[in-house]
C-alpha positions in Angstrom: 27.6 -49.0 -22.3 28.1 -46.6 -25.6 28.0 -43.5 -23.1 31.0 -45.0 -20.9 33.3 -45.6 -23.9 32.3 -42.4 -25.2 33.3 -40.5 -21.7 36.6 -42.6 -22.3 37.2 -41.5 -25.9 36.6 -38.3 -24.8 39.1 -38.1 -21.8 41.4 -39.6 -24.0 41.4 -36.8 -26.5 41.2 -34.2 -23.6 43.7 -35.3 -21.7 46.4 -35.9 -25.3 45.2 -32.0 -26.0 45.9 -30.4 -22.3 49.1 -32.8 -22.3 50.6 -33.5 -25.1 53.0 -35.1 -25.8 56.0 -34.9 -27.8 58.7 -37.5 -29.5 61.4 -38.9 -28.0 64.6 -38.9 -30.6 67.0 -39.8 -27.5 69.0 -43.0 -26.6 66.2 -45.1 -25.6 66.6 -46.7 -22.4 64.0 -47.1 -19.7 65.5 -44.3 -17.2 65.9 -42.1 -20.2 61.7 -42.2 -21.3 60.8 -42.3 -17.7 62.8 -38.6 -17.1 61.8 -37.6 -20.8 58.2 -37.8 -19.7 58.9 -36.1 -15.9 60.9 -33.5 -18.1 57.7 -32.6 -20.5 55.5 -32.6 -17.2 57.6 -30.1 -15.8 57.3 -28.0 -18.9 54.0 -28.0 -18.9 53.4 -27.5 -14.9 55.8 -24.3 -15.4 54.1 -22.8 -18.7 50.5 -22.8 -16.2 52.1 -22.1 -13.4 53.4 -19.2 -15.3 50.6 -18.0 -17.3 48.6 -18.0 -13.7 51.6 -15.3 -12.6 50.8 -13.1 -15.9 47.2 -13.1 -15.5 47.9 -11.8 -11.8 46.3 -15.5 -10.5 49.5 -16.1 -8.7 51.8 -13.7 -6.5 55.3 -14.0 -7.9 56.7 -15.3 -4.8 54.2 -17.7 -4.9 54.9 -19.0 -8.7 58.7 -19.1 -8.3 57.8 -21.0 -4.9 55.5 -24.0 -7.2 58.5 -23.9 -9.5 61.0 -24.2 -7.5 59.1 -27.6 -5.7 58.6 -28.6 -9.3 62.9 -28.2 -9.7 63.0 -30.0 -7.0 61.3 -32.8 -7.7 62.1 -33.1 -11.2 66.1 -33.0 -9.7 65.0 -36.0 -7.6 63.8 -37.7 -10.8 66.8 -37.0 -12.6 69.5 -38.7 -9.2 67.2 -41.6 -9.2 67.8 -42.5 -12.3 71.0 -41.8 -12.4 71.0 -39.5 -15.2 74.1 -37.9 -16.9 76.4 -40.2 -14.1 78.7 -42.2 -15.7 78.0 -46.0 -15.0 81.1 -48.4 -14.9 80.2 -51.2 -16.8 
C-alpha cells in the first residue's frame, strides 16, 4: 500500500516539475482557465519541440510542422470558447 502512494507522491511532484504551472491573474471565468491552461501547454510543447530542433533531434521543417499543429489546435481551443468575441448579453 505505502509503495502505491509513494509512486503517486512521486508522479505528483514529477509531473508539477516537467509541467508547471503558473498563476492565473486574469478575469476568472471557466472558458478563460480552460484556454489559460491550453495556452501554458502550448508553451511548453513549443519550448521541447524547440530545444529538440537546437540539439539537431528535429529537422526544422519538421519542428515548425509540430508547431504549427500545436497553432492549430490551440486556435481551435481559443473559437470554442469563444475567446476575445464580444458576447451580447
Amino acid at each position: 500500500m505505502w509503495g502505491k502512494l509513494m509512486v503517486q507522491i512521486n508522479q505528483k511532484d514529477k509531473d508539477s516539475f516537467i509541467y508547471p504551472r503558473s498563476r492565473y491573474y486574469g478575469e476568472i471565468k471557466p472558458e478563460n482557465l480552460v484556454f489559460n491552461a491550453n495556452l501554458q501547454e502550448f508553451a511548453h510543447k513549443v519550448s521541447y519541440i524547440a530545444n529538440l530542433e537546437t540539439g539537431g533531434k528535429l529537422s526544422p521543417d519538421e519542428a515548425y510542422e509540430q508547431i504549427h499543429m500545436l497553432w492549430r489546435k490551440l486556435k481551435h481551443s481559443k473559437n470554442e470558447l469563444k475567446i476575445g468575441i464580444n458576447k451580447v448579453n
